[in-house]
C-alpha positions as CSV (number, residue, x, y, z in Angstrom):
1,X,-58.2,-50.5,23.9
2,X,-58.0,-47.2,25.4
3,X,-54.3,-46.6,27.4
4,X,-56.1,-46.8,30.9
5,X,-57.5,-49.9,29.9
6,X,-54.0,-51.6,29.2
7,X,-52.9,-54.4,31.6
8,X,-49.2,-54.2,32.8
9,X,-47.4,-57.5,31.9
10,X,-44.3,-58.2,34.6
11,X,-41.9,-61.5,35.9
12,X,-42.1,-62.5,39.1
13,X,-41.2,-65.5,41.6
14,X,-43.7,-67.6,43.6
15,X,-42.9,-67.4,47.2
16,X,-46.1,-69.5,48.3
17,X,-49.1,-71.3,47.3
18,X,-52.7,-70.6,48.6
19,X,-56.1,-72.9,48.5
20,X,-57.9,-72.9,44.9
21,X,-55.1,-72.0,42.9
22,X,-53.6,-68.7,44.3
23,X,-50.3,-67.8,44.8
24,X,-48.3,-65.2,46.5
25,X,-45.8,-63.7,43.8
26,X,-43.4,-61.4,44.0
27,X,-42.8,-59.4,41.4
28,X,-38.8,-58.7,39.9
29,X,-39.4,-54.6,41.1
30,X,-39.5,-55.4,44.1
31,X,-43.3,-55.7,45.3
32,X,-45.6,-58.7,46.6
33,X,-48.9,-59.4,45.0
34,X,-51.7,-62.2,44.8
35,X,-51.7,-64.2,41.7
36,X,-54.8,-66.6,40.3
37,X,-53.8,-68.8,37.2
38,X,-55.8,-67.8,34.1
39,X,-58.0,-70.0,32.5
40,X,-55.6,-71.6,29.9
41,X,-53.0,-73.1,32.3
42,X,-56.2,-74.4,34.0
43,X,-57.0,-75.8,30.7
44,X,-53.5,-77.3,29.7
45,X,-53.1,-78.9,33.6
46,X,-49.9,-76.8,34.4
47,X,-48.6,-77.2,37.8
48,X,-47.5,-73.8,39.5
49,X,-45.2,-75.0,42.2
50,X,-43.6,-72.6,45.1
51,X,-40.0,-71.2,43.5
52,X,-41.5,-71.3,39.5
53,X,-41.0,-68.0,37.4
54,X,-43.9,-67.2,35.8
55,X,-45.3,-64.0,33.9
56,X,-48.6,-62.1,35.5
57,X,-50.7,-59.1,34.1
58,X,-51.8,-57.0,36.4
59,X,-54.9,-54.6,36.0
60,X,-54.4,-50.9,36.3
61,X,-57.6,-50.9,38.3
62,X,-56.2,-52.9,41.2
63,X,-52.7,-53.6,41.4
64,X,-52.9,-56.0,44.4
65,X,-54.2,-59.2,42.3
66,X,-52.6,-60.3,39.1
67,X,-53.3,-63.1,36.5
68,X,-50.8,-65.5,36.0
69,X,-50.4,-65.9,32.1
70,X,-46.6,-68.1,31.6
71,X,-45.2,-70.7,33.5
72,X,-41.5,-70.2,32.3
73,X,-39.8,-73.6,31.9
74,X,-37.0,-75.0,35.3
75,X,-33.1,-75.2,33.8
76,X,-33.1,-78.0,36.3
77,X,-36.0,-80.1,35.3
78,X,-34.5,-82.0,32.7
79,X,-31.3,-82.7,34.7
80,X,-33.2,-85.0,37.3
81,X,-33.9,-87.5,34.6
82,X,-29.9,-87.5,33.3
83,X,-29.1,-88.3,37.1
């Protein structure tokens, strides 16, 4: 791939949660973006929940909308089931 063609890979928070599976993220620099889940978290049935940390490539083309790519795993979901 040619460098313009590159996607940018960043780490961001999900602040809210829109109809068919877009999300408001914000990013850790600082800016606000729309994220859609990509195709294999659709697959694999992984919930995106408000407050998840999750990993988004965004296109140099429009850096506005992002792909959501990693749903990083919660500290705190095991500790509900020890309760």
């Amino acid at each position: 791939m040619k460098d313009k063609e590159k996607k940018q890979v960043y780490e961001g928070l999900i602040t809210e949660s829109f109809p068919n599976a877009m999300f408001r993220v914000r990013l850790d620099n600082g800016n606000v973006i729309l994220g859609y889940i990509s195709g294999k978290i659709r697959q694999s049935f992984i919930r995106i929940l408000p407050g998840d940390r999750v990993k988004i490539e965004v296109s140099p083309y429009d850096s506005t909308k992002g792909r959501i790519i990693y749903r990083f795993r919660n500290k705190d979901s095991n500790d509900k089931d020890n309760d």
